[in-house]
C-alpha positions in Angstrom: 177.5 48.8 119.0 179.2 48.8 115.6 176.9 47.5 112.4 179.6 45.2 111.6 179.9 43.7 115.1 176.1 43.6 115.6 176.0 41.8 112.3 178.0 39.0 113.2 176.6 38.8 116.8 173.0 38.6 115.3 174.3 35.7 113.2 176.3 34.0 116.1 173.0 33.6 118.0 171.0 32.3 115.5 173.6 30.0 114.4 174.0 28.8 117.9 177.4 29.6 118.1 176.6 32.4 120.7 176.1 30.1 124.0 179.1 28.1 123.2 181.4 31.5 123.1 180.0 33.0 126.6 180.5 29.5 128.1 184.2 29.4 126.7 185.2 33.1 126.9 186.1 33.1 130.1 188.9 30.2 129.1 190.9 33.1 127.7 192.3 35.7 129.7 192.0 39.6 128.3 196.0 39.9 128.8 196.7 36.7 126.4 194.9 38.3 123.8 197.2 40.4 120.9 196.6 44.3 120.6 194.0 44.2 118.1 191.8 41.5 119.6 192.5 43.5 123.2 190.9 46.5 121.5 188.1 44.3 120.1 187.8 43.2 123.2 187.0 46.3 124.8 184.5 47.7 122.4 180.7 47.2 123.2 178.8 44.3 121.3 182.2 43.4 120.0 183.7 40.4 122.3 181.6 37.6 120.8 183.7 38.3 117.9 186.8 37.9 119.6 185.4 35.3 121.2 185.0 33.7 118.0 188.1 33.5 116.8 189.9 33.0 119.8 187.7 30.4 121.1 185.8 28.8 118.8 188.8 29.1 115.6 191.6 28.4 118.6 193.0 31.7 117.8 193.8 31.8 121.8 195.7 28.5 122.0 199.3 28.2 122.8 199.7 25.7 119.1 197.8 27.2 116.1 194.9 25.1 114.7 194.2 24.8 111.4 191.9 27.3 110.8 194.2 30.0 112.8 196.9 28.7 109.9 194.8 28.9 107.0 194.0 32.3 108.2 197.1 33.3 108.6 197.8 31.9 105.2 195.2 34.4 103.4 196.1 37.5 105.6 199.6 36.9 104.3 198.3 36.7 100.7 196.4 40.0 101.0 199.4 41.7 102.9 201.9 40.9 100.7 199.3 41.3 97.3 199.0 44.6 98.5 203.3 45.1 99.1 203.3 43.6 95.4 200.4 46.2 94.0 202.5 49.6 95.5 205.6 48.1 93.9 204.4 47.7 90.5 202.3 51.1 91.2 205.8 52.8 92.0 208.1 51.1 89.8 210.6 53.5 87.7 212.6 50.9 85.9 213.0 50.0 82.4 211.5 46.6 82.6 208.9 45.1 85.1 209.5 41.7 86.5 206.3 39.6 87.2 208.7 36.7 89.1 209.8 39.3 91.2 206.2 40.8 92.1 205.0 37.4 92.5 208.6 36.4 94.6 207.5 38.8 96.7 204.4 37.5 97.4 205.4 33.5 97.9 208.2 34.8 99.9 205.9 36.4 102.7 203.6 33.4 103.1 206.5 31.3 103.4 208.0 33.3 106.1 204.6 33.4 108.0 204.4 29.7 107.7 208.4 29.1 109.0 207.9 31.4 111.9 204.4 29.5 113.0 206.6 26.2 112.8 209.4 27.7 115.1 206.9 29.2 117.5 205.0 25.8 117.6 207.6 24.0 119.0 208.9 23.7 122.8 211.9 24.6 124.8 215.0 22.8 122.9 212.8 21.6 119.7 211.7 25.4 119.2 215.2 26.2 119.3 216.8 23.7 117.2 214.1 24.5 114.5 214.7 28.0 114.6 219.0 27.7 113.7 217.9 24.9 111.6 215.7 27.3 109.3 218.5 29.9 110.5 221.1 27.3 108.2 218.6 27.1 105.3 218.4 31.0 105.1 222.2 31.3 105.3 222.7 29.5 102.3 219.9 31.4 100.4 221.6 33.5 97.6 220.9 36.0 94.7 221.1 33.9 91.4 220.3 36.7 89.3 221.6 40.7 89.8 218.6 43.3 91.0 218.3 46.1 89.3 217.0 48.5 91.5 218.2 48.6 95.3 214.5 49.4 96.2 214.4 45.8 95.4 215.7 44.9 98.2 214.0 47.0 100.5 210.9 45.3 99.4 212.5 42.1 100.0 212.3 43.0 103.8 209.0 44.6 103.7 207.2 41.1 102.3 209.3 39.7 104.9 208.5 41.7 107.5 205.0 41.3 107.3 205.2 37.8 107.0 206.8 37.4 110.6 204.5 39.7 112.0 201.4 37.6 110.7 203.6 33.9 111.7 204.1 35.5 115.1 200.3 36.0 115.1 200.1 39.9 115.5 197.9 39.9 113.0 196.6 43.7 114.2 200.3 44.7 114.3 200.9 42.9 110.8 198.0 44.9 109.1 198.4 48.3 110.6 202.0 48.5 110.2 202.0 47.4 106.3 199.2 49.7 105.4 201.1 52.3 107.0 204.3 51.9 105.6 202.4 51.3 102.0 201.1 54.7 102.6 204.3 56.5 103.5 206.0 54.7 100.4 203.3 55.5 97.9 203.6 59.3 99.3 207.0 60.0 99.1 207.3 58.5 95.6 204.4 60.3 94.4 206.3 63.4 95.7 209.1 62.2 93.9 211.4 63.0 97.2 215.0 64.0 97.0 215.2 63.9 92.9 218.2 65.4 91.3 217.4 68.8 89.5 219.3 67.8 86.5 220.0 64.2 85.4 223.4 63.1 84.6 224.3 61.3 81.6 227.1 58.8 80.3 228.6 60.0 77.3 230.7 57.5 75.2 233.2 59.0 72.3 235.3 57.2 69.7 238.0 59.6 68.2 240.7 58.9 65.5 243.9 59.1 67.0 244.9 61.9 65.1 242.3 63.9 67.3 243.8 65.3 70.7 241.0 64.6 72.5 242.1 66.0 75.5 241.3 69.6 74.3 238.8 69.2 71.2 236.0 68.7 73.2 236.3 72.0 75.2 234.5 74.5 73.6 231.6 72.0 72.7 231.5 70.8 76.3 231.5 74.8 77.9 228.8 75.5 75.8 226.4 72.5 76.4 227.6 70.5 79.9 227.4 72.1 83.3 229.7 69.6 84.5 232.1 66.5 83.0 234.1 64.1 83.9 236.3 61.7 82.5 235.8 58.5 83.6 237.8 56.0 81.1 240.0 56.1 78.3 240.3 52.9 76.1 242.4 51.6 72.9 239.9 49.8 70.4 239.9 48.6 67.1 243.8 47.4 66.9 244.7 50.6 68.6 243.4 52.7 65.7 240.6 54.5 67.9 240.5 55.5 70.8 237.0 54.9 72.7 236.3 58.1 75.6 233.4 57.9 79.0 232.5 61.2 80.6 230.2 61.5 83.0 228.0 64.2 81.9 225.2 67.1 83.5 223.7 69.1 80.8 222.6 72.8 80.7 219.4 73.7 81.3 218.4 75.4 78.3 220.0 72.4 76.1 219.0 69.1 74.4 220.9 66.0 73.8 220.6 66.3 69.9 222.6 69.8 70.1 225.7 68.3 71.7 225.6 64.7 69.6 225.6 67.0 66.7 228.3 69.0 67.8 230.6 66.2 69.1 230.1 64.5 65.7 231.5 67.5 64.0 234.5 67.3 65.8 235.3 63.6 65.5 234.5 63.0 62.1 230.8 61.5 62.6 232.1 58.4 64.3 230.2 56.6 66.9 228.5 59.2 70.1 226.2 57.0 72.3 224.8 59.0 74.9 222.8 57.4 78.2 220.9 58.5 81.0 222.1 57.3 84.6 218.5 57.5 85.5 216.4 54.5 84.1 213.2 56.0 85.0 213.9 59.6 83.8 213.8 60.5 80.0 216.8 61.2 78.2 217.9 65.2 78.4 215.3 66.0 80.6 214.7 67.2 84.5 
């Protein structure tokens, strides 16, 4: 017998709760019970404790009770707390949003308590909840741009976890988000698939007495791997011309070397130059 089963079925039989269980156990039938609790189940010294909660909390009825929902309620909060901790723990952006960490979190406790309202229901009322919440989802929309498209790949993970809880596989809920927190935190320790060289946007503004089609060349041979132009645009009355590349440097170069040398050739006007890469540092691999 486990310690933390014989625990609790020490303090089940001095509680009195013990009798009532074996009486009721046999109300629920092994195949009724979810994966987890089937295991439970099947363990030595371990079946008063699913007895427990199926039984005695109503974890085994057809409607959860209120204890089964309040349950549900905190497994959701630790699930998705722990979604929210690997996504701040991983974040590469420039700025950290605490609505969106805690969006996350409000968004899976939500969803666990929708689902348990559709899944309470019967025949036609089950159904006309479900395309009524269906309807409320549909009109659900982004006010504000994300920033990051792993963003929205967290979106579904809260969510995902929060149907698996409301469609009480609470095993399945648990093992599956601790997994998938695990293969996210690895691969992004790992920093997977990363770019050996980060590209750059490079902005120019040039006089238009400079041919900028050709002054840039030698500066750009000796410093960029790769450029490309991307826009070319009229500014200030048509006096300057304002130029976008799209920039790799060379390995062996920084971005002060080329800003220097671009300003030599267009008179020291304005050179902003930006990484693509939020979370990398400027000029580096």
């Amino acid at each position: 017998m486990c310690t933390g089963c014989g625990l609790i079925h020490a303090m089940l039989h001095f509680s009195g709760f013990l009798p009532l269980l074996l009486a009721d156990a046999e109300k629920i039938a092994p195949e009724k019970l979810g994966p987890f609790f089937r295991v439970l189940h099947d363990i030595p010294g371990c079946k008063p404790v699913v007895d427990f909660f199926n039984v005695t909390l109503g974890f085994g009825l057809d409607v959860p009770g209120l204890p089964e929902i309040f349950f549900a309620g905190l497994l959701s909060l630790a699930l998705t707390s722990l979604i929210a901790a690997l996504y701040k723990a991983t974040f590469r952006g420039p700025k950290l949003s605490q609505d969106y960490v805690h969006t996350l979190m409000i968004l899976g406790i939500v969803v666990s308590v929708i689902v348990m309202v559709i899944r309470s229901g019967e025949g036609s009322k089950a159904m006309a909840t479900g395309f009524g919440m269906f309807a409320a989802f549909s009109m659900i929309r982004f006010r504000t741009s994300l920033s990051e498209v792993r963003d929205i790949a967290f979106i579904f993970f809260a969510m995902t976890a929060g149907l698996a809880v409301g469609a009480r596989q609470y095993g399945l809920a648990t093992a599956s988000t601790v997994f998938i927190c695990a293969m996210i935190w690895w691969f992004s320790r790992g920093d997977w698939f990363a770019p050996a060289r980060a590209s750059h946007y490079l902005r120019i503004r040039v006089t238009n007495d400079i041919n900028y089609d050709t002054a840039f060349e030698e500066a750009f041979a000796k410093f960029l791997e790769r450029h490309d132009l991307i826009s070319v645009e009229s500014i200030q009355a048509g006096m300057m011309t304002e130029l976008r590349y799209n920039i790799c440097l060379r390995a062996a170069r920084h971005p002060g070397e080329l800003v220097s040398a671009i300003q030599q050739i267009n008179g020291n006007n304005r050179v902003l130059l930006t990484s693509t890469a939020p979370n990398r540092t400027l000029g580096t691999d």
